[in-house]
N, C-alpha and C positions, 0 to 999 in steps of 0.2 A: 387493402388487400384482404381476401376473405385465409380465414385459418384453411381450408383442404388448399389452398392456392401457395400458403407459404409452410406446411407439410411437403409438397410435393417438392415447392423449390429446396427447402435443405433436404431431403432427401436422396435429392437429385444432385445437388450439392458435395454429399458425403458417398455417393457413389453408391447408394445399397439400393433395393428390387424393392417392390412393396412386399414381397414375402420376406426380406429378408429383415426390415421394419418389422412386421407382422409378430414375427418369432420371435423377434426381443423382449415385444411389449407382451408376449402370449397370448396373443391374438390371432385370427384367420385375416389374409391377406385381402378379402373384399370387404372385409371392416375398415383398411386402408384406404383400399379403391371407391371408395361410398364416402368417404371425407374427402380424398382429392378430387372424387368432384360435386362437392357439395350434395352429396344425398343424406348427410346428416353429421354429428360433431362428434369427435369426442368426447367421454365425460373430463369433467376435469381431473381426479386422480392420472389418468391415461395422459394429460395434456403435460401435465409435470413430469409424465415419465418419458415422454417425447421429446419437451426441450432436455433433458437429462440427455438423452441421446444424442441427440444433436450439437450437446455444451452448449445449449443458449438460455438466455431469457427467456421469462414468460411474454414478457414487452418484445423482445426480439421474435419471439413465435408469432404474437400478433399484430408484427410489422408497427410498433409501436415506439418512436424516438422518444426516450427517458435522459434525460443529466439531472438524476439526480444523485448525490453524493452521499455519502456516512457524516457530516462533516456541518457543524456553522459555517458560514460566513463571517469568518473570525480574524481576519488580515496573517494567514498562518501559510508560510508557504510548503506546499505538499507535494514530495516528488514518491510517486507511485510508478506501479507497473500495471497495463494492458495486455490482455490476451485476446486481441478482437476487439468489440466494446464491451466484455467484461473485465472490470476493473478488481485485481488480486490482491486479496486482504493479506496483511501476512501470515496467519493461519493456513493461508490457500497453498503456498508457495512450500515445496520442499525442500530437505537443504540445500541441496545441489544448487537451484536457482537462487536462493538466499545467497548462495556463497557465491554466483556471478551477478548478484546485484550489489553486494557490497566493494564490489571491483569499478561499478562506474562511482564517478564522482561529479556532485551537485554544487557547480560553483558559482555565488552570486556576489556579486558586487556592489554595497549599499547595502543601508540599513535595512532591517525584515523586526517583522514583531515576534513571531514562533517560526521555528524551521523542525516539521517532521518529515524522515525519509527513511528509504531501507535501505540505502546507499553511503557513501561518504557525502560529507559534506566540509565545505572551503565557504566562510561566509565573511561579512567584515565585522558588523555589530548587532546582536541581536539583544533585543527590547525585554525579549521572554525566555522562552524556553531552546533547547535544541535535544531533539530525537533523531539518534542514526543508528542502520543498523550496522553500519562501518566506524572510519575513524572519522573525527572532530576536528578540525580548522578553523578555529575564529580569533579575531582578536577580540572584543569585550563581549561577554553576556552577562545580560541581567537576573536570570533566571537559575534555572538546573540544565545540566547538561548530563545523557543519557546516553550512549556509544558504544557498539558492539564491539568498537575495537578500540583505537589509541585516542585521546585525546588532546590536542596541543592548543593553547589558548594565549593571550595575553593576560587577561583577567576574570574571573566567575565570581558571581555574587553568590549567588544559591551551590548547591549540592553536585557533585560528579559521581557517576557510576558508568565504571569503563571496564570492559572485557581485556582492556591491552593494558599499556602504559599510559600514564598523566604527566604534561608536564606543561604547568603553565607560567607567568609568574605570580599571578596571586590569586588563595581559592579563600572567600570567604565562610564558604558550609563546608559539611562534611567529604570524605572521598572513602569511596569504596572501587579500588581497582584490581582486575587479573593480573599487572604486571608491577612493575616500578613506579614510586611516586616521587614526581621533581616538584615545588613549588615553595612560595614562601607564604607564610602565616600573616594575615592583615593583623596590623600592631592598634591593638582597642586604644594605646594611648595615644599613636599618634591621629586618632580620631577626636579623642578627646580636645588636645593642644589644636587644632582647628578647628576646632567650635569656640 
């Protein structure tokens, strides 16, 4: 699809006149009318300022299907949020929506190697790491666990940093939490007497 062809469709879309386009971008409305129908383009500053308008891509303005991610291909499992097909960084997100994203909860059953989210998360074992922007639920990690709110664990190997409460039964690293802390201390000798 040609760009004056998908101008016109979001435009038409968001319910505004070509003048009323026009006046945003601080332009005369047959500078509009000469793109939607191909009599000539906008430059590109003006194009940026149009999908801005419209809250889209530039890919999306020029009818263009992208998946691409922020993200390796790293076996990491990642529960996000969509507005459309723009995908919200948490940056993007202000509290209000932060604070109804930390209300659902990501609940996976079986092992994962990383679990990042802005939400809760309920796992069984995780191999790495776990980021939430809620509370924590797992029975073992291998890694750090990082949680905007409670954390309850069976066992952590690496490090806790929790906005709530912790309470697991054994944290090998350190804990830094906003609430109370329950755990027990892994005993270096009886790591020793096992070897």
């Amino acid at each position: 699809m040609k760009i004056g062809k998908q101008i016109a469709f979001y435009r038409k879309k968001m319910n505004l006149t070509q003048e009323e386009l026009a006046d945003q971008l601080g332009i005369s409305n047959q500078a509009v009318s000469n793109w939607e129908t191909e009599q000539n383009n906008p430059d590109e500053d003006v194009l940026i300022k149009v999908a801005d308008i419209f809250n889209v891509t530039l890919d999306e303005l020029f009818d263009r299907k992208v998946s691409v991610f922020p993200w390796e291909d790293d076996e990491t499992m990642r529960a996000v949020v969509f507005v459309g097909h723009r995908m919200l960084k948490k940056e993007d997100m202000d509290e209000a929506l932060l604070d109804k994203c930390s209300k659902i909860t990501i609940e996976y059953d079986g092992d994962v190697k990383n679990v990042e989210s802005y939400f809760n998360v309920e796992c069984e074992n995780v191999e790495g790491n776990v980021t939430a922007g809620g509370d924590v639920e797992c029975e073992d990690v291998e890694g750090n666990v990082t949680a905007g709110g409670d954390v309850e664990c069976e066992e952590i190997e690496g490090n806790v940093v929790a906005g709530g409460d912790v309470e697991c039964e054994e944290i090998e690293g350190n804990i830094i939490a906003g609430g109370n802390v329950k755990y027990e201390e892994k005993d270096d000798e009886e790591d020793e007497d096992e070897e």
